[in-house]
C-alpha atoms as a printed R data frame, in Angstrom:
    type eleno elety resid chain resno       x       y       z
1   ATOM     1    CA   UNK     A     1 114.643 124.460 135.879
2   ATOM     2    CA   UNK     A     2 115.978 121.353 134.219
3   ATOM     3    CA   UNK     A     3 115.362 120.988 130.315
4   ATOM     4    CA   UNK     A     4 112.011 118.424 130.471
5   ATOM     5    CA   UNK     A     5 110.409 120.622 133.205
6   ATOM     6    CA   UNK     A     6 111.249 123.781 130.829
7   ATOM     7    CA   UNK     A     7 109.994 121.567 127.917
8   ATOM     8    CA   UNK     A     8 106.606 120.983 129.773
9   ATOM     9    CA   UNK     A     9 106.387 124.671 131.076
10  ATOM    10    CA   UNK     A    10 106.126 125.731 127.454
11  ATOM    11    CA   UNK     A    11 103.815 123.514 126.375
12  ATOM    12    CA   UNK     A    12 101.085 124.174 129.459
13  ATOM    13    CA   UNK     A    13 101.568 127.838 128.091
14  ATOM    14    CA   UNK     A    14 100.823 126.913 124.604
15  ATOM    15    CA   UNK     A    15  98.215 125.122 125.699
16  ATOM    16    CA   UNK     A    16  96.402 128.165 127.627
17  ATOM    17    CA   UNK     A    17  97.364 130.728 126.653
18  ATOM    18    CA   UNK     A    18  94.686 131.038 123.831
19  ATOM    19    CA   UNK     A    19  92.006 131.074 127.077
20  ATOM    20    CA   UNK     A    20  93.836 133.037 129.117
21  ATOM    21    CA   UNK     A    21  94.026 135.652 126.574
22  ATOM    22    CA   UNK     A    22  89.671 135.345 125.929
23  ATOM    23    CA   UNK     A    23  89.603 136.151 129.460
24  ATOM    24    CA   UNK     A    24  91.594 139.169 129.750
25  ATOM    25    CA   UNK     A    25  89.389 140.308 126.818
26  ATOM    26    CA   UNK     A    26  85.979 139.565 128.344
27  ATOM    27    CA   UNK     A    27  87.001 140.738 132.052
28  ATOM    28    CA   UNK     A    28  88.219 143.748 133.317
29  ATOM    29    CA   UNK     A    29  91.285 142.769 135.711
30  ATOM    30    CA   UNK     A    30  94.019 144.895 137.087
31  ATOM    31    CA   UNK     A    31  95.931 144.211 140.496
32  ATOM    32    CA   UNK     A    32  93.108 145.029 142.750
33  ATOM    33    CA   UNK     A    33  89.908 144.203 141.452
34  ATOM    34    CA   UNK     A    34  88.155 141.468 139.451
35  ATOM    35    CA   UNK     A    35  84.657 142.996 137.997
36  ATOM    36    CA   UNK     A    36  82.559 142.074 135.277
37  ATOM    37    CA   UNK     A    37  82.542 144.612 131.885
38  ATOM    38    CA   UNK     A    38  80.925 143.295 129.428
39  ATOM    39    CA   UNK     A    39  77.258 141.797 129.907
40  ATOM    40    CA   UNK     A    40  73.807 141.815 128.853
41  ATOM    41    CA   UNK     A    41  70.839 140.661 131.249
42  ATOM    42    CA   UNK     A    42  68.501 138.080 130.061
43  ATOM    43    CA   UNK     A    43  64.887 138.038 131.166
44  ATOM    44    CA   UNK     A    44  62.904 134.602 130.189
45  ATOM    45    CA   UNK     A    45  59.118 134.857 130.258
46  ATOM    46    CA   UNK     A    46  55.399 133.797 128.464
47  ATOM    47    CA   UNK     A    47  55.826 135.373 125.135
48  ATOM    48    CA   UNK     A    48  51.731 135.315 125.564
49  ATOM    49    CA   UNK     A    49  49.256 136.515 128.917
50  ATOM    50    CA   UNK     A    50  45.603 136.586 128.845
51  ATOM    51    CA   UNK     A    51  44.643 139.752 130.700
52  ATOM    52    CA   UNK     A    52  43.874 139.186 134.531
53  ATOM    53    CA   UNK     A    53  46.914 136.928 134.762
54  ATOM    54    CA   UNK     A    54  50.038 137.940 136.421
55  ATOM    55    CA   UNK     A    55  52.942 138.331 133.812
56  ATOM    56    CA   UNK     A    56  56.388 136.998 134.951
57  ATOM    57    CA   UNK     A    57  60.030 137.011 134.005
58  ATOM    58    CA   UNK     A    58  63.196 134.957 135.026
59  ATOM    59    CA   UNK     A    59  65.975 137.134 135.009
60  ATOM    60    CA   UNK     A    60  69.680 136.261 134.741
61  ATOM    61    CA   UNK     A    61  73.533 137.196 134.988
62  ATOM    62    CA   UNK     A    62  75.956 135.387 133.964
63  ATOM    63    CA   UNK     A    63  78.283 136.392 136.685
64  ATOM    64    CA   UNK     A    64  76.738 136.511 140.345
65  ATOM    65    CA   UNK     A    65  79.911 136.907 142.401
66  ATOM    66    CA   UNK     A    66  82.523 139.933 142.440
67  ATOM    67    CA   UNK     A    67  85.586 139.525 144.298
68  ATOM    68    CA   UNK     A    68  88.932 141.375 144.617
69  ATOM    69    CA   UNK     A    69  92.409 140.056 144.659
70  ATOM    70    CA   UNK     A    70  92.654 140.639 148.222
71  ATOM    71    CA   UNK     A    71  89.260 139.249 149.274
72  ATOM    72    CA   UNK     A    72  86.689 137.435 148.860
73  ATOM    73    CA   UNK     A    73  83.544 139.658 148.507
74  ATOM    74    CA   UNK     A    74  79.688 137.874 147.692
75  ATOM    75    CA   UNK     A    75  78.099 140.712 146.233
76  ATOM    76    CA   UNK     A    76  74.709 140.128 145.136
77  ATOM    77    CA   UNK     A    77  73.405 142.188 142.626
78  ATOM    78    CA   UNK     A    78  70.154 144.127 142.861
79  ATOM    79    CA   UNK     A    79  67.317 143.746 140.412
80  ATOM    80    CA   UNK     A    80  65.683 147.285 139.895
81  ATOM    81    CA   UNK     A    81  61.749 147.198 138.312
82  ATOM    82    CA   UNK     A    82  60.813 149.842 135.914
83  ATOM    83    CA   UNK     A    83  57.569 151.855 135.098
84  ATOM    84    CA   UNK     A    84  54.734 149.059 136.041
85  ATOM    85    CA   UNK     A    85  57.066 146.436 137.250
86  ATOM    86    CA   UNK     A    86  57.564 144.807 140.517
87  ATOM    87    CA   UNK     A    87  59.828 141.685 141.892
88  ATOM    88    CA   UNK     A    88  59.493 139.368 143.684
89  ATOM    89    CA   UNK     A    89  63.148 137.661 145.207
90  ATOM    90    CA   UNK     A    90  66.119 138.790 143.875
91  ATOM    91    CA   UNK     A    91  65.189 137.505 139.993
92  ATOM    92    CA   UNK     A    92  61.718 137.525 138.828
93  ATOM    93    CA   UNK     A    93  59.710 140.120 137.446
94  ATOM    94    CA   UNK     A    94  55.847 140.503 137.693
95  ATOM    95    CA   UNK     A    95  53.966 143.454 136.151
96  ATOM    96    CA   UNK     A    96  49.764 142.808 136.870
97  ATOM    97    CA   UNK     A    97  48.326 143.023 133.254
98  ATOM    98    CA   UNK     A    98  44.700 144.076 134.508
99  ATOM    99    CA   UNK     A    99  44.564 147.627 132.910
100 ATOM   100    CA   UNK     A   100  46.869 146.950 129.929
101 ATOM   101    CA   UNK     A   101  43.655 146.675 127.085
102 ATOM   102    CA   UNK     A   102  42.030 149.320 126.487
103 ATOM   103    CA   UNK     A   103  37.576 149.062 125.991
104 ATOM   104    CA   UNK     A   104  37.475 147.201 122.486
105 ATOM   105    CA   UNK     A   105  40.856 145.760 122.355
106 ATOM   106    CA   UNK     A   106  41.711 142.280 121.733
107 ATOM   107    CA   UNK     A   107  45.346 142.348 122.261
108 ATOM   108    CA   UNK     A   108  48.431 144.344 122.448
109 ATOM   109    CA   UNK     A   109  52.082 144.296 122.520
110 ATOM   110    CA   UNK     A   110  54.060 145.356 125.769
111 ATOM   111    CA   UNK     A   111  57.876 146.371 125.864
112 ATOM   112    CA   UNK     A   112  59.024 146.680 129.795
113 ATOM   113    CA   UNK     A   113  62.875 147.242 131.310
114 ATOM   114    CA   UNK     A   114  64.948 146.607 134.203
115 ATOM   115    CA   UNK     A   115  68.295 146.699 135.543
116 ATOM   116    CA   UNK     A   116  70.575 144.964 137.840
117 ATOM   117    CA   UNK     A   117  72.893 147.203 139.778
118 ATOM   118    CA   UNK     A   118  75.816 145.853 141.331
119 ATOM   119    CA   UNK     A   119  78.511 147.859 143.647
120 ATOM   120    CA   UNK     A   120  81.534 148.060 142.672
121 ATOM   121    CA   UNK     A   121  84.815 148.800 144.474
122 ATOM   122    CA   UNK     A   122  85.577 152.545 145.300
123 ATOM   123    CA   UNK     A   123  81.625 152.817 145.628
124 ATOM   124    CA   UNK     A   124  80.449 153.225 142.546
125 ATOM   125    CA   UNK     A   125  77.732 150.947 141.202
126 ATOM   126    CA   UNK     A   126  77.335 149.595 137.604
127 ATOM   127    CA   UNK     A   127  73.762 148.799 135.773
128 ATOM   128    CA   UNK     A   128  72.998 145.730 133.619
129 ATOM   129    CA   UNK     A   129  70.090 146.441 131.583
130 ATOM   130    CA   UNK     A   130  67.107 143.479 130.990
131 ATOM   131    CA   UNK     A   131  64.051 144.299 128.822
132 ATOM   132    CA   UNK     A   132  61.648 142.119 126.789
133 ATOM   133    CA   UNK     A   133  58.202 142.435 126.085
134 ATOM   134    CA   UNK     A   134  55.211 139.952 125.752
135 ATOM   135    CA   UNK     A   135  51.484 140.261 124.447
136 ATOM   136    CA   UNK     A   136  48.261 140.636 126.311
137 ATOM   137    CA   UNK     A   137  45.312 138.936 124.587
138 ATOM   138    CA   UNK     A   138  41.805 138.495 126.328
139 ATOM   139    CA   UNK     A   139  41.747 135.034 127.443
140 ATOM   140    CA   UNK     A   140  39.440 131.903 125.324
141 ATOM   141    CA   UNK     A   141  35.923 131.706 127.245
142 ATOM   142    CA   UNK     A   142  35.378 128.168 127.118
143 ATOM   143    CA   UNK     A   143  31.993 126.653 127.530
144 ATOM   144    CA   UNK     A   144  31.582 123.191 129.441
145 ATOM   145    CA   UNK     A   145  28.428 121.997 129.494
146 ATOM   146    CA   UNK     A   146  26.492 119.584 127.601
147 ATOM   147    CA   UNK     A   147  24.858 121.792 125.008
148 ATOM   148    CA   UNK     A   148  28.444 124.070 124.281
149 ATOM   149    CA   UNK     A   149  27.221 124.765 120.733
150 ATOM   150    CA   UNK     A   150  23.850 126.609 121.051
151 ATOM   151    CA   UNK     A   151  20.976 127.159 123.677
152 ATOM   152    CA   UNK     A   152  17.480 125.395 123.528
153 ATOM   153    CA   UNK     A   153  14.804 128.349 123.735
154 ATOM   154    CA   UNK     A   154  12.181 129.163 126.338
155 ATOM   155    CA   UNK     A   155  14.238 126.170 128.447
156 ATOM   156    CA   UNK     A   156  16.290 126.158 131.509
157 ATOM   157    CA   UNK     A   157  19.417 126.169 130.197
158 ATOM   158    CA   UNK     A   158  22.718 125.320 132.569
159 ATOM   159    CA   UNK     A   159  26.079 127.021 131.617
160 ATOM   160    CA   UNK     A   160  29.273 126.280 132.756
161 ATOM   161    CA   UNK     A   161  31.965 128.299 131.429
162 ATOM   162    CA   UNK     A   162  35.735 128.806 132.196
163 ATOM   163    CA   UNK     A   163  38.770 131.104 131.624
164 ATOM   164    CA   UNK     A   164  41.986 129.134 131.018
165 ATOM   165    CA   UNK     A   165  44.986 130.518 132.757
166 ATOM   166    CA   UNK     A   166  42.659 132.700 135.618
167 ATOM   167    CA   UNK     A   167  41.257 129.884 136.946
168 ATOM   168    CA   UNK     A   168  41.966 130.485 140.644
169 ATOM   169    CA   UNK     A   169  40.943 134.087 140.301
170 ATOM   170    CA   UNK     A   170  37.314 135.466 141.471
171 ATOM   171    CA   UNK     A   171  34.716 135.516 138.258
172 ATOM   172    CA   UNK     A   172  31.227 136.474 137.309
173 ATOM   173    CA   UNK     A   173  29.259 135.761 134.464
174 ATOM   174    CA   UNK     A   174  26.635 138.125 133.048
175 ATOM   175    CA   UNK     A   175  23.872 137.176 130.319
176 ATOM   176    CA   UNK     A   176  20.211 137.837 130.251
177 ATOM   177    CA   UNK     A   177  18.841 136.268 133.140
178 ATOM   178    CA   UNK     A   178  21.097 138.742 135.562
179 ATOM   179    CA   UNK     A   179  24.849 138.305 136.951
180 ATOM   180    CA   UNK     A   180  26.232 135.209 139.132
181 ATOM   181    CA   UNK     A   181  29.277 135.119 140.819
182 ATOM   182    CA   UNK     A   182  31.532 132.481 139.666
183 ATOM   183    CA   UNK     A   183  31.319 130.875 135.595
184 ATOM   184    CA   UNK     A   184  28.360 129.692 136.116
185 ATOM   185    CA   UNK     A   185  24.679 130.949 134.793
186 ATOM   186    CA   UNK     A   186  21.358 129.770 134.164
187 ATOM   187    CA   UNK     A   187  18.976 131.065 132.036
188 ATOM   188    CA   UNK     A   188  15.939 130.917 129.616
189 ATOM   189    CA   UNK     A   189  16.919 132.465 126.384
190 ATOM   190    CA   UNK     A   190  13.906 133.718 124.163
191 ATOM   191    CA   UNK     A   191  15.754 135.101 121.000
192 ATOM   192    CA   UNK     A   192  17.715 134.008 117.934
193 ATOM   193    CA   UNK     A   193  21.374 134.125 119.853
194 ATOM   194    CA   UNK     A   194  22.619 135.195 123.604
195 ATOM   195    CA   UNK     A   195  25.762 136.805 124.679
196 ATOM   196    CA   UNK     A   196  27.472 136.256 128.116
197 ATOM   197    CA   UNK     A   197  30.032 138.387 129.464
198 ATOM   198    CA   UNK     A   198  32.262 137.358 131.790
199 ATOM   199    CA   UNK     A   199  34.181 140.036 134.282
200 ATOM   200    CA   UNK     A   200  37.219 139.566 136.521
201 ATOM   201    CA   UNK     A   201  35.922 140.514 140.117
202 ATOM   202    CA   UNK     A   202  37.962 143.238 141.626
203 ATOM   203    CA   UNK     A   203  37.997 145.308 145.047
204 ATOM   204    CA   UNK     A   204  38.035 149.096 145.015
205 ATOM   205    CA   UNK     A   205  37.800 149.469 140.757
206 ATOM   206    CA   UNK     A   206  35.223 148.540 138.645
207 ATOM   207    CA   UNK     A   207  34.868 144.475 137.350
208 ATOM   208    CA   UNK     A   208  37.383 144.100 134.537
209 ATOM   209    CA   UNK     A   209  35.918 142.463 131.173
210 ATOM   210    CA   UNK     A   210  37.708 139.566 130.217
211 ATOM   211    CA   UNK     A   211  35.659 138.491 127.169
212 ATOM   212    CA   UNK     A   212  32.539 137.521 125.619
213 ATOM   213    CA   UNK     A   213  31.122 134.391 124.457
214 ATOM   214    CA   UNK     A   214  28.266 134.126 121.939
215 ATOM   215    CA   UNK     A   215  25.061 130.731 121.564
216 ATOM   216    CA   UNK     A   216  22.519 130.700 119.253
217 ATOM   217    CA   UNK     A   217  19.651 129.901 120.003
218 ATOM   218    CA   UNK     A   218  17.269 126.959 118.741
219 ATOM   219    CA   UNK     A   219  14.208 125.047 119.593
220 ATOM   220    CA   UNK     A   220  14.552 121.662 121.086
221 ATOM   221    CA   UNK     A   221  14.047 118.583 119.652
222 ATOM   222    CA   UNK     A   222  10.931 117.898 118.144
223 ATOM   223    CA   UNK     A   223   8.745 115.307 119.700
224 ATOM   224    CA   UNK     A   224   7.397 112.102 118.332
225 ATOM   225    CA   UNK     A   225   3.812 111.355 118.691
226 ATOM   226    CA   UNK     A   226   2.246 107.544 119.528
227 ATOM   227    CA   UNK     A   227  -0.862 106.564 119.245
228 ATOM   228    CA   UNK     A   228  -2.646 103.532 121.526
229 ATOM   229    CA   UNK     A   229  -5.629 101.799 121.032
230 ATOM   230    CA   UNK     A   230  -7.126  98.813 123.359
231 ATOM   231    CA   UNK     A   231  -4.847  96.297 122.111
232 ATOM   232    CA   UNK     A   232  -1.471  98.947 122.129
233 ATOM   233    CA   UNK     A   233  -0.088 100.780 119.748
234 ATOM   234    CA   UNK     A   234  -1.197 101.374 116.475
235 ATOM   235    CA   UNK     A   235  -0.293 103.554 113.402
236 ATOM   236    CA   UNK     A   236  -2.024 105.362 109.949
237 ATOM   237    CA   UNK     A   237  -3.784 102.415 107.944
238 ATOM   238    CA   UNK     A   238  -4.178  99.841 111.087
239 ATOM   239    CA   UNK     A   239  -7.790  98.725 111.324
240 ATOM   240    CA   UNK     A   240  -9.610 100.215 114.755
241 ATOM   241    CA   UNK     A   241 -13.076  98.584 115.977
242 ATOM   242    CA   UNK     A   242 -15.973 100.901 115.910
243 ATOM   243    CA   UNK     A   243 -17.400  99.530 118.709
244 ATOM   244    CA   UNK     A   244 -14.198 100.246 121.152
245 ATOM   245    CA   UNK     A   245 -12.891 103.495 119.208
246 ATOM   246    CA   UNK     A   246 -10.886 104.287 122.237
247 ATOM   247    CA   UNK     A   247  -7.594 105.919 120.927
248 ATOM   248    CA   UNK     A   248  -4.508 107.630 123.619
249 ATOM   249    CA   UNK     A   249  -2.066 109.991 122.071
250 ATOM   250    CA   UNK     A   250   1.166 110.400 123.951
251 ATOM   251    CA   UNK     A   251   4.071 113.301 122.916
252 ATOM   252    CA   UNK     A   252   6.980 112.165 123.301
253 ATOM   253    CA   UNK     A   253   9.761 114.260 123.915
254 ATOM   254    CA   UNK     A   254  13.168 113.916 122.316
255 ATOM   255    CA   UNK     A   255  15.380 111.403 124.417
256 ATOM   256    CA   UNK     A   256  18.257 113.435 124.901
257 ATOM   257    CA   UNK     A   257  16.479 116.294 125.559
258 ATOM   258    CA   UNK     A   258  14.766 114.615 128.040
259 ATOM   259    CA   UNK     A   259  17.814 113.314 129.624
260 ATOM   260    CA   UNK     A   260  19.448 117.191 129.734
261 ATOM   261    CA   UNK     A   261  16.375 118.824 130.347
262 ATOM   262    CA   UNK     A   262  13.342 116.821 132.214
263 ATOM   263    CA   UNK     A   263  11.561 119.998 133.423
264 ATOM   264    CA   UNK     A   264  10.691 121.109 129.948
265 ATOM   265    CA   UNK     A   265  10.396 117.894 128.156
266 ATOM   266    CA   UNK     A   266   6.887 117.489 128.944
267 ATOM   267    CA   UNK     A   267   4.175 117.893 125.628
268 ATOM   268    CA   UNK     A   268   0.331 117.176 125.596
269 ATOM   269    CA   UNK     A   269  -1.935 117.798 122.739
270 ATOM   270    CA   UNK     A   270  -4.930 119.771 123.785
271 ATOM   271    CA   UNK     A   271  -7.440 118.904 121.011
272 ATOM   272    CA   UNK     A   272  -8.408 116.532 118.234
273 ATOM   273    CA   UNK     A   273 -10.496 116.913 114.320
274 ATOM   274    CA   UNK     A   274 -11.927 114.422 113.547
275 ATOM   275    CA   UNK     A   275 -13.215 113.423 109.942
276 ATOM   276    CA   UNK     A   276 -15.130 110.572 109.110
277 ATOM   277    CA   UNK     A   277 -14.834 109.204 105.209
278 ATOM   278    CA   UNK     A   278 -17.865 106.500 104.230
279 ATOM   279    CA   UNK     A   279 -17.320 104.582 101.372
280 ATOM   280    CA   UNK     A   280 -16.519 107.053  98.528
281 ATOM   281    CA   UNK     A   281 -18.186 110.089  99.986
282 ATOM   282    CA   UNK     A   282 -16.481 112.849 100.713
283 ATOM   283    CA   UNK     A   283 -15.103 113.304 104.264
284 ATOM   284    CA   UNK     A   284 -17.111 114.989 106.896
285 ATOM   285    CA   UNK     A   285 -16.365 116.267 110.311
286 ATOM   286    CA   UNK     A   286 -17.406 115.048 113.574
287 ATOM   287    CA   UNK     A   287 -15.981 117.646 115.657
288 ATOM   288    CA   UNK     A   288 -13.018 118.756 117.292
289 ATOM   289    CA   UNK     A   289 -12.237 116.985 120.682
290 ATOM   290    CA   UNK     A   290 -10.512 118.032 124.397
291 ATOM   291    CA   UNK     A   291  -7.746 115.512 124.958
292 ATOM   292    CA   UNK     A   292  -7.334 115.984 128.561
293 ATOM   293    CA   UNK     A   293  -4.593 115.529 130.139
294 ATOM   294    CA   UNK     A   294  -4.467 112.123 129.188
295 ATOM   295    CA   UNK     A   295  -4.521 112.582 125.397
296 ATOM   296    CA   UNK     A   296  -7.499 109.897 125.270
297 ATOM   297    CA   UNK     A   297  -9.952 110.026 122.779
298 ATOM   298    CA   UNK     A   298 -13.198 108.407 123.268
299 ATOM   299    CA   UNK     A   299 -15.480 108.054 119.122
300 ATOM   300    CA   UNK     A   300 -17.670 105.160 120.128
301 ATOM   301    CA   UNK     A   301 -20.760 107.515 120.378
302 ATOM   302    CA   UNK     A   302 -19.881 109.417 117.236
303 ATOM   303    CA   UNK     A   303 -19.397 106.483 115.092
304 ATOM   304    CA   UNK     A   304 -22.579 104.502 115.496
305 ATOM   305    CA   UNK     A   305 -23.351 104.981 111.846
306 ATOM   306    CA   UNK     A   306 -20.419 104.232 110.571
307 ATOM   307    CA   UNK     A   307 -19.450 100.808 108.671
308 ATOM   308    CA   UNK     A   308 -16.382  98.209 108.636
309 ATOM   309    CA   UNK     A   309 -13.950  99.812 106.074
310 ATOM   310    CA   UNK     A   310 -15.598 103.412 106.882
311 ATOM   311    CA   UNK     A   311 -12.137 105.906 108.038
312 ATOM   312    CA   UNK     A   312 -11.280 108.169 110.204
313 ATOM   313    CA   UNK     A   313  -9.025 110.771 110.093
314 ATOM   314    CA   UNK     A   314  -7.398 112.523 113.041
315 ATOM   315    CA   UNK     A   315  -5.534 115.766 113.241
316 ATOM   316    CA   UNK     A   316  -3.971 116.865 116.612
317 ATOM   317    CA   UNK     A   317  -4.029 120.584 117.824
318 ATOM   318    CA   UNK     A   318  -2.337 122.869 119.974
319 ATOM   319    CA   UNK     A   319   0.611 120.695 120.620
320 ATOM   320    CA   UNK     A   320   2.482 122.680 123.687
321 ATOM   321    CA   UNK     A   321   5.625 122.018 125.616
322 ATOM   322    CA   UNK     A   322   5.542 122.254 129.687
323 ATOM   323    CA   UNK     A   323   8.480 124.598 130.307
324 ATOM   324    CA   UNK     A   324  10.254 124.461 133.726
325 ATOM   325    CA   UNK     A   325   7.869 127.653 134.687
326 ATOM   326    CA   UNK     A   326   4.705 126.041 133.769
327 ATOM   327    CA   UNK     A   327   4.437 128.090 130.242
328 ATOM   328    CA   UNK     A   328   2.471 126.143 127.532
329 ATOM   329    CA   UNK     A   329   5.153 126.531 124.443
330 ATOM   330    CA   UNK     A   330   3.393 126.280 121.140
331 ATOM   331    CA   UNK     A   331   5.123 123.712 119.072
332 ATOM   332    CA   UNK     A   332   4.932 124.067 115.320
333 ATOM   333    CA   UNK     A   333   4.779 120.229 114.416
334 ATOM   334    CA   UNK     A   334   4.237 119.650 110.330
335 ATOM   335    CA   UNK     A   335   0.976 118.260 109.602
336 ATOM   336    CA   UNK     A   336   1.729 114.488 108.818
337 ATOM   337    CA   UNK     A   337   3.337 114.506 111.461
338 ATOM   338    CA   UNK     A   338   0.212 115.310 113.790
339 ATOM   339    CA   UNK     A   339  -2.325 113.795 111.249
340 ATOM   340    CA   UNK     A   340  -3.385 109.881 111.612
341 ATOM   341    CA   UNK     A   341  -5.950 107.706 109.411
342 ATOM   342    CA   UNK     A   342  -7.082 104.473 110.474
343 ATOM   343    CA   UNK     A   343 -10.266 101.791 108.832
344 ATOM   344    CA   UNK     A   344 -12.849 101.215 111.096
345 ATOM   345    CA   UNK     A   345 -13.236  97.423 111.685
């Protein structure tokens, strides 16, 4: 070896030397065999499962190959489940979190562990351990329809309702009004609030709770009442002719309310007081009066004694709301709200 090709020998070795030397440390190497010694599996996963959904982990080595000065050997090392685990390939763990919270429980913490075993040469076998853990929560019960808040009483009320992360997985719902397979119910709550459970269907065990989700309950929308005479509409302190005291009163139901809910937005009064005032007398009563189911009002007969600037005053009763099963539903409206006055022209 000439002096420049010596020159450049030792520098190459000064050069790598440093890495060789790392390498001897991390691997195990002798004459006949190349194996790994040092090494710690790695498992990558959710850190977070709602219960009913399949946990997974990625597992990894850093070294998938073994070989032997004298050959080349693939050896592909095999990934051993623990306790509830199971695999699926030759890397990922699944454990099925169904039964892992217990009646009550919101959430828990859950340690698992695995190995990869490898052969080595002279048939012996060496383990690399992988663990983590991950928590179980029962899932968010979302609801989707229009009225996600709270639940109009004695109506037909449509609830949609859904389970991030189990989507694709058989449901029921459970509330009042029964069970329904799938997330959605319907039902006619009559109380202050309404719980629905909802269960993850299962063959050959019981249906596994996944959670609960709470609505109060309120009363819809209270209507707005209109009043027509023979010329159209007409409000407290309009002038009304005595001779054509003709008067309609129509309930109107909230227009939202009616949009969401058409078979029970429908209101009638059934009857009307009436009060005539003369002059400065004191008022006196006429009668009370069936609506019909037109809400007309027909005074032409009972006000033949009465003058031009004479009044009337008229106080609806037994407002109702028309459910969707044909139940009258008292509604409590306030009293100048279902009171009119109008001068007799």
């Amino acid at each position: 070896m000439n002096k420049t090709k010596e020159l450049r020998y030792y520098v190459m070795l000064a050069l790598y030397f440093p890495i060789l030397l790392y390498s001897v440390s991390t691997f195990d190497v002798s004459e006949e065999t190349y194996a790994v010694k040092d090494y710690t599996g790695v498992a990558v996963g959710d850190q977070t499962v709602v219960v009913g959904q399949p946990y997974e982990a990625r597992t990894f080595l850093t070294a998938d190959q073994l070989t032997t000065a004298e050959q080349d050997t693939n050896v592909q090392p095999e990934l051993v489940p623990q306790g509830d685990l199971s695999t699926q390939g030759d890397s990922l763990l699944t454990m099925n979190t169904n039964d892992l919270l217990e009646p009550g429980e919101d959430e828990t913490r859950v340690s698992y562990e695995a190995y990869y075993e490898a052969p080595q040469l002279g048939g012996t076998t060496q383990r690399f351990p992988v663990s983590g853990s991950f928590t179980v929560r029962r899932p968010e019960i979302v609801a989707k329809t229009e009225t996600a808040q709270a639940l109009y009483r004695r109506s037909l009320n449509r609830l949609r309702l859904s389970v991030p992360g189990i989507e694709d997985q058989s449901l029921r719902v459970e509330g009042p009004g029964g069970s329904a397979p799938g997330t959605t119910l319907s039902l006619s709550p009559t109380g202050d609030r309404v719980t629905i459970d909802v269960y993850l269907k299962r063959s050959g065990a019981s249906d596994l709770l996944l959670g609960q989700r709470e609505f109060a309950v309120i009363d819809p929308p209270r209507p707005q009442v209109r009043v027509f005479g023979p010329q159209g509409e007409v409000t407290s302190g309009d002038p009304i002719s005595r001779r054509r005291a003709s008067l309609e009163f129509k309930v109107e139901p909230d227009r939202e309310f009616k949009n969401r809910h058409p078979e029970d937005a429908r209101y009638r009064a059934g009857s009307a007081t009436v009060y005539l005032r003369q002059g400065q007398m004191a008022s006196e009563k006429l009668g009370t009066f069936d609506l019909g189911d037109d809400g007309r009002l027909v005074l032409t007969q009972e006000l033949q004694g009465a003058e031009s600037g004479d009044q009337i005053i008229v106080r609806l009763n037994n407002v109702v709301r028309v459910n969707h099963q044909g139940t009258r539903v008292d509604v409590p409206l306030r009293q100048n709200s279902r009171t009119f006055g109008f001068v007799l022209s």
